[in-house]
N, C-alpha and C positions, 0 to 999 in steps of 0.2 A: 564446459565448466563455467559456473558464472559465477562473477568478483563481487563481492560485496562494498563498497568502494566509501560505505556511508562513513559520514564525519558529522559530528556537530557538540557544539561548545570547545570544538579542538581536540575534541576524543575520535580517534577512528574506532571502528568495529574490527574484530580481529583478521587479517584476510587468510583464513588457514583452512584448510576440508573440513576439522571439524570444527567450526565455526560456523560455518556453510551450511553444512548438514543440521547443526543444531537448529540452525536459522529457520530451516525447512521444516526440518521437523513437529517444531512448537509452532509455527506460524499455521502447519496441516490440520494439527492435532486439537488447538486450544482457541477459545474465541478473539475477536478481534479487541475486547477489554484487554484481555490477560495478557496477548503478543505486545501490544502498545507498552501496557505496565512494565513488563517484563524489561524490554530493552531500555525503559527510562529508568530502573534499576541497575543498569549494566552503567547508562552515563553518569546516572547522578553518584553509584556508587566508585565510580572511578574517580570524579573530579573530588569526592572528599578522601579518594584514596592521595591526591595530588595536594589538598587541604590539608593534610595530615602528614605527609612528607613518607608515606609509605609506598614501599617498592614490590609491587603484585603482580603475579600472572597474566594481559590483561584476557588470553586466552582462557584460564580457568574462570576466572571472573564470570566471563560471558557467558559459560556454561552454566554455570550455579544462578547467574542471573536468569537465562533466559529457562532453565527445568525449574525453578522455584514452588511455581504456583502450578504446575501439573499434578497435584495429587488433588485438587480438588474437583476433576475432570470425571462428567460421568463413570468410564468404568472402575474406578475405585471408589466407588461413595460405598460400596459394601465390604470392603476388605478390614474394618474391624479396627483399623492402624490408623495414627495421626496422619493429615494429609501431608505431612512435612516428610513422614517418613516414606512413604508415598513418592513424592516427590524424588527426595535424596538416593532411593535406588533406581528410578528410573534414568537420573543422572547415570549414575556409577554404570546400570547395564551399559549404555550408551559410549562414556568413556572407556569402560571397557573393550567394547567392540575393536574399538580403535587401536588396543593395546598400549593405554597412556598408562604411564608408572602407579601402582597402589596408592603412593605417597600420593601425588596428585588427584588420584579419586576420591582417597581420606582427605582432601581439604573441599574438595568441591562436595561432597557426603556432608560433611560436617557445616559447612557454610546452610546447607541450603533444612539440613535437620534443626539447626538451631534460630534461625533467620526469626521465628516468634517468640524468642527466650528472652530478654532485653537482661542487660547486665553483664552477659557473657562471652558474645562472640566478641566485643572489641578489645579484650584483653587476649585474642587468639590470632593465628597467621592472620594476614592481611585481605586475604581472600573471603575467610570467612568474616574478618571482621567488615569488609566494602558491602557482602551480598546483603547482609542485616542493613549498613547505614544506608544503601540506595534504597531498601524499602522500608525503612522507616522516615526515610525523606518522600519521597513518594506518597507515601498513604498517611504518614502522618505529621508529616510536615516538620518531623525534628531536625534541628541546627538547617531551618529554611533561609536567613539570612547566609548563609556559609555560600553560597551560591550564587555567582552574580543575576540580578534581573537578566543581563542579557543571553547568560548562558543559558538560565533558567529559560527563558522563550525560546531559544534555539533548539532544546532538544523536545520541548513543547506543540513547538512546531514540525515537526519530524514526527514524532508519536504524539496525537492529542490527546488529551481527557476530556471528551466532554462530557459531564454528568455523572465526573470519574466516581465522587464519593457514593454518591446510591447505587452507582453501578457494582462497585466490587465488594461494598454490602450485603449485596443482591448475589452476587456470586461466591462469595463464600457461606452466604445461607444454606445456599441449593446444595455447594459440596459439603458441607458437616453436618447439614441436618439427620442424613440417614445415620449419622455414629457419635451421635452427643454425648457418649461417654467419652471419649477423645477428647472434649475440652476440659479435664478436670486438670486444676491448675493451670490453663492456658490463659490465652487473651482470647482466645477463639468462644469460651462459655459468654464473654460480652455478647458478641453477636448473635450466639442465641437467645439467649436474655429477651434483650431486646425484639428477632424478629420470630420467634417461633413460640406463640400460647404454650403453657403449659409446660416448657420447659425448667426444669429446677436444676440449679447449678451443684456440682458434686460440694462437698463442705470439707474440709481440711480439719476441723476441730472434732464435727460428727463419727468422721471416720475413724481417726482415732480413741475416740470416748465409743462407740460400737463396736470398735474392733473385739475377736474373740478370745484375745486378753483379757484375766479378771483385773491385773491390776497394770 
């Protein structure tokens, strides 16, 4: 059996089976981007759970941190479904497995389905509201002061980014492009915008004004 023993910014990693397991898992499964992101999720959104004086799972946490970004993973680029959703059940099978309580699966599910809704989770459990701020800290640098410089390099140095922004760019192009319908109303329609010709973003006023309602 091997201990995960990692620490940094004063955050341990959880030392439990399924922590372990999860560890293995996403690190087999997912590229060397997404593994690194993933756990810089887990710390940065821990220490603003520590910023914010909330009392979290750090066990659930981890989980929801590190299944996040699994739905954008080759084999579900055809399932039709947001990659979030994607995601939040591969959690849940997982947690399941284990026979962890429903309750606990509905926070880790919900943490990691809503983790691109901005407005929402931080007004929910703590779990789900940590798994959204560590990656909205992470990739888009909100409440980046909240963080000390030195924490901030410690866990930097531990998981790196280099070249993080094109990179995960680049990696959420590759997984939404096959189901660009899935970004209507998301943040996810940006980045096709941006990296995919020819795509046209769904319209929220069209659809309504087309709908097959006369009036």
């Amino acid at each position: 059996m091997t201990t995960d023993t990692t620490l940094a910014a004063g955050i341990p990693v959880p030392d439990t089976k399924i922590a372990r397991e999860a560890t293995e898992l996403v690190r087999d499964t997912t590229s060397e981007l997404v593994f690194h992101h993933s756990r810089r999720v887990y710390f940065f959104g821990s220490l603003q759970g520590r910023n914010r004086g909330l009392s979290f799972d750090p066990e659930l946490l981890y989980v929801g941190a590190l299944f996040h970004d699994l739905g954008p993973n080759e084999q579900f680029r055809s399932s039709g479904r947001r990659f979030e959703v994607d995601s939040a059940d591969e959690a849940r099978r997982f947690l399941q497995s284990y026979g962890v309580p429903e309750d606990s699966v509905r926070r880790v599910w919900t943490a990691i389905a809503l983790h691109t809704t901005p407005g929402i989770p931080e007004f929910m459990e703590p779990e789900v509201a940590l798994v959204t701020a560590g990656v909205e800290y992470d990739v888009l640098g909100i409440g980046y002061a909240d963080i000390s410089d030195a924490d901030r390099q410690d866990i930097v140095a531990l998981h790196p980014r280099p070249d993080f922004k094109r990179r995960i760019l680049a990696a959420f192009t590759d997984g939404i492009r096959p189901r660009p319908e899935t970004t209507f109303g998301n943040v996810k329609a940006d980045v096709l915008e941006h990296y995919v010709p020819g795509f046209q973003r769904g319209d929220f006023v069209r659809t309504i004004l087309d709908s097959p309602w006369a009036e």
